[in-house]
C-alpha positions in Angstrom: 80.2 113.5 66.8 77.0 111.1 66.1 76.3 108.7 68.3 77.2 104.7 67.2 80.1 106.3 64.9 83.7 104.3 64.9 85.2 106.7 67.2 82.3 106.8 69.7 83.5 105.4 72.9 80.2 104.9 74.3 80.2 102.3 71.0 83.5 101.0 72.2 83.6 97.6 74.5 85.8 98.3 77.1 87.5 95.8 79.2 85.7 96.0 82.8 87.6 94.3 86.4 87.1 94.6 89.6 89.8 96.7 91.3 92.1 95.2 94.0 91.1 96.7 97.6 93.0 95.9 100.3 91.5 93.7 103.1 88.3 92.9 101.0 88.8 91.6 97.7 90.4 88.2 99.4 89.9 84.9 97.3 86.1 84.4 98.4 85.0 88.3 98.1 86.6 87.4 94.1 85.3 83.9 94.1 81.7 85.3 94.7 82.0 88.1 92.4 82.9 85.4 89.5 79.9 84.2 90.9 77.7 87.4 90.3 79.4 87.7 86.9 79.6 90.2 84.4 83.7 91.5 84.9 86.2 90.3 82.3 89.0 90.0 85.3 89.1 90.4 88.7 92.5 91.3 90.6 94.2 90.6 93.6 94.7 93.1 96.5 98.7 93.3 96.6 100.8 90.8 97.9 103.7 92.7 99.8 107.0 91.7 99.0 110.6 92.2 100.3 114.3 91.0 99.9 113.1 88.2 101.9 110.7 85.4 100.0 107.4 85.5 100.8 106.2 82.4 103.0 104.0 80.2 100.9 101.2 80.0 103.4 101.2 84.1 103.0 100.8 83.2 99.2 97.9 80.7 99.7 95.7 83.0 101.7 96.5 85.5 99.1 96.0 83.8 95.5 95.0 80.1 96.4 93.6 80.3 92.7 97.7 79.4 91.8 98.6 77.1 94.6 95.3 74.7 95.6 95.2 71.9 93.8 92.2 71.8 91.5 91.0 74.9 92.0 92.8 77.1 88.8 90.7 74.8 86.4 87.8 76.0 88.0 88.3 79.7 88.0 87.1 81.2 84.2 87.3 84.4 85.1 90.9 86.2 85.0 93.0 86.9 87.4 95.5 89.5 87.5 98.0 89.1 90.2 99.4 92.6 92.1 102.4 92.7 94.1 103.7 95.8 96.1 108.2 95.7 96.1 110.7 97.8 96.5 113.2 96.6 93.9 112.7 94.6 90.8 114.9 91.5 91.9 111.9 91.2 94.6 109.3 91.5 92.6 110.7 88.7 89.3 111.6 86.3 92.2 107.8 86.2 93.5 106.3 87.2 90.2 107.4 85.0 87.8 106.3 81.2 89.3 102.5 82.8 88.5 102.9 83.7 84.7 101.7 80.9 83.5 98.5 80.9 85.5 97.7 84.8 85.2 96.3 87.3 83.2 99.6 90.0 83.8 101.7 90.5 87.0 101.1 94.7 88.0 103.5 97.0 90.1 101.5 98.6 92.8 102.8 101.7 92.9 99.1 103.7 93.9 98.6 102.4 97.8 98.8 105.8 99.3 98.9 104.8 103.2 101.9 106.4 105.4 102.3 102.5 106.4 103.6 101.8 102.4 105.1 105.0 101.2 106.9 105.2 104.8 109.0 102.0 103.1 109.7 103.0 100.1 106.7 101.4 98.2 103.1 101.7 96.9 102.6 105.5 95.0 106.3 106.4 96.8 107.7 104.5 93.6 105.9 108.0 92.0 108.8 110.8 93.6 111.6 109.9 91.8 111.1 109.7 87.8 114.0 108.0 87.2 113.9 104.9 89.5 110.3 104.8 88.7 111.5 104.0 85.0 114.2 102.1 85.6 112.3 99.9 87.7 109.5 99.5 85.6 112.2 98.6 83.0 113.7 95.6 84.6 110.9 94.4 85.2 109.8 94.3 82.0 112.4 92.9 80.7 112.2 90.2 83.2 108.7 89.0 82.7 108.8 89.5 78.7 106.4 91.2 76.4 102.5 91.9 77.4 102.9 90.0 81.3 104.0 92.9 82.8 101.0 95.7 84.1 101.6 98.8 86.4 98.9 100.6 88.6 99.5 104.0 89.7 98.4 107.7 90.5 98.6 110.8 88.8 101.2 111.4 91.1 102.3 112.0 94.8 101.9 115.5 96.0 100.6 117.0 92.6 100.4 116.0 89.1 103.6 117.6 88.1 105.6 114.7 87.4 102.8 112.6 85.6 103.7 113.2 81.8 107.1 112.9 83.0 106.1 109.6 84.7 104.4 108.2 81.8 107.5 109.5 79.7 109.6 107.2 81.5 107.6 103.9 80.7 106.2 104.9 77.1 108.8 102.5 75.5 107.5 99.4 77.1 105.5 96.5 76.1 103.2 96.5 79.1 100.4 94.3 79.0 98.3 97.5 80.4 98.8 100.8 82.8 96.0 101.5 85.5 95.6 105.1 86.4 93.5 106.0 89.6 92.7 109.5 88.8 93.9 110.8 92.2 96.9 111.7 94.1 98.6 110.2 97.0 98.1 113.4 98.8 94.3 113.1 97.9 93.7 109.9 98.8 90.5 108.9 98.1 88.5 111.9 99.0 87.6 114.4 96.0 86.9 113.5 92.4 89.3 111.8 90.3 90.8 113.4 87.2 89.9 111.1 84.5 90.9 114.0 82.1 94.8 113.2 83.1 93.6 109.5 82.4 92.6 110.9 79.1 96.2 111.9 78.2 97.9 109.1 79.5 95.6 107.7 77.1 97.6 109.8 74.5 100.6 109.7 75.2 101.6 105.6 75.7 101.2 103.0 73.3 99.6 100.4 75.9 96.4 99.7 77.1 96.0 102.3 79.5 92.8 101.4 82.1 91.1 104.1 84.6 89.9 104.3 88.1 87.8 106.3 90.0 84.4 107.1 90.9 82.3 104.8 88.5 79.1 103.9 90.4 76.6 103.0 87.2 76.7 103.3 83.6 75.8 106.9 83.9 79.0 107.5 85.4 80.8 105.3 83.4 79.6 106.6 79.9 80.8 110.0 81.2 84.8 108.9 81.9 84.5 107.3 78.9 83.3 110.4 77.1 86.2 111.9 79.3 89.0 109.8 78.7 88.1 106.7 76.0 89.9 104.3 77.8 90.4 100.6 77.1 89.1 99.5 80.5 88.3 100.4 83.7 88.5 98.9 87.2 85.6 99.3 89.5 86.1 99.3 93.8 83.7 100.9 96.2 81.1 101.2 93.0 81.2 97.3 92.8 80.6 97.4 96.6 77.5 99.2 96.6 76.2 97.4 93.6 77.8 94.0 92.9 75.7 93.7 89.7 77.3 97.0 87.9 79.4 95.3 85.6 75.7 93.4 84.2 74.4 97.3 84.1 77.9 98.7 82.3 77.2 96.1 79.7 73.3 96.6 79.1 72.9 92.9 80.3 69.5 93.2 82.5 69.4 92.0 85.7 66.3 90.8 87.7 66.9 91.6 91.4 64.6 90.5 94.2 64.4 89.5 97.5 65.3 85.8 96.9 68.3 86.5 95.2 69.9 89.1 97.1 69.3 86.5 100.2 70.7 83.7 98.6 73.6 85.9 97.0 74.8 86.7 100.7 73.7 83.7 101.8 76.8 82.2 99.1 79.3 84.9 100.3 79.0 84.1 104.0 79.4 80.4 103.1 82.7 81.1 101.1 84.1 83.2 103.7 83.5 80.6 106.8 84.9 77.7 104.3 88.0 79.8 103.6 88.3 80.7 106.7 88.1 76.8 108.3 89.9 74.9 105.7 91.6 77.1 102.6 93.4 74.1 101.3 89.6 72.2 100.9 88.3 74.7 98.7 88.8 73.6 94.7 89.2 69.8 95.6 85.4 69.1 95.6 85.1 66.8 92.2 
């Protein structure tokens, strides 16, 4: 294939976010990154959620973009909301007050720590096919068309169930399915399989978005080449270079000593100011 044809995906624009992480991307660490620029969305790390509701002060440390006053006019970028449940009446009652302010609502079903899957959530949602698909399914059909998203593994202890898996959702209108190209068992150690991404690709109708080891646009051109993929979602690669999304896109970036000061000069101010008073954040006019 010639480079710059149709079906190039290195030709292809690609929908780029920053990847939920657990106990780092917090509203400032996403505020700062709208900051640095260059993403299309960012996401939340998951909100955990259980047959009791969540207490709204829990919710305003989480995603004070939906509950300050003032502040959602002032965030361009968008936000995709992530929730961990065990049961789909659990996840519509916390889910569905956001729609209007989101991008999508996503399943968490890829947090592969002994402290989730030990309660029956995060990539344990990925050993049984069938409740996998049935939840996924009344969900769905409870948010409506295009505001539901799921993020998940290519599977648990292996990859034997992930056609299966995908089988099981292929008839939905998701808004988009994330795939970090490893397995629970794996963690995050080894390389992710963005050739399984590649047939998920394949085989569902939806957006389907990958993750996994993209540190620069080297690496990025190469899961592409893998996998084509509508988007991708970028952690620890954002974390050792902030401006990757600018690089991804071609969109130069002078770096020097100035601004890398004054860059985490701006993120220990957001912290402290979250930190001291969350519900002062936004109201500045």
């Amino acid at each position: 294939m010639q480079m710059g044809t149709a079906k190039d995906p290195l030709r292809t624009k690609p929908q780029i976010g920053l990847a939920p992480m657990e106990g780092v991307t917090d509203f400032p660490c996403r505020f700062w990154f709208t900051l640095v620029g260059g993403m299309d969305f960012v996401s939340t790390p998951f909100l955990r959620v259980t047959t009791n509701p969540s207490g709204l002060q829990q919710k305003r440390h989480w995603a004070p973009e939906c509950h300050v006053e003032n502040l959602a006019p002032k965030i361009v970028t968008p936000v995709a909301l992530q929730l961990m449940a065990p049961d789909a009446n659990s996840f519509l009652r916390e889910g569905k007050p956001f729609l209007s302010l989101v991008k999508h609502i996503e399943l968490n079903c890829g947090c592969p720590s002994r402290r989730a899957t030990g309660k029956g959530v995060g990539s344990h949602l990925l050993r049984d096919v069938a409740y996998f698909g049935s939840l996924a399914t009344e969900i769905a059909e409870g948010l409506g068309p295009k505001r539901f998203a799921i993020k998940m593994r290519t599977g648990f202890n292996d990859t034997e169930s992930f056609e299966g898996l995908l089988q099981s959702i292929a008839h939905l209108p998701l808004a988009q399915l994330t795939i970090h190209g490893r397995t629970r068992l794996q963690g995050y150690t080894g390389l992710a399989d963005w050739k399984k991404i590649g047939k998920a690709k394949k085989l569902v109708p939806f957006p389907v978005f990958g993750s996994g080891d993209i540190t620069d646009r080297a690496s990025f051109d190469q899961r592409q080449l893998e996998a084509s993929t509508d988007g991708v979602i970028i952690g620890r690669g954002a974390l050792a270079n902030p401006w990757i999304f600018h690089t991804i896109k071609e969109k130069e970036v002078k770096l020097d000593q100035e601004l890398l000061q004054s860059s985490l000069h701006t993120f220990v101010l957001l912290h402290e100011a979250f930190c001291k008073n969350p519900e002062k954040i936004g109201r500045a006019h």
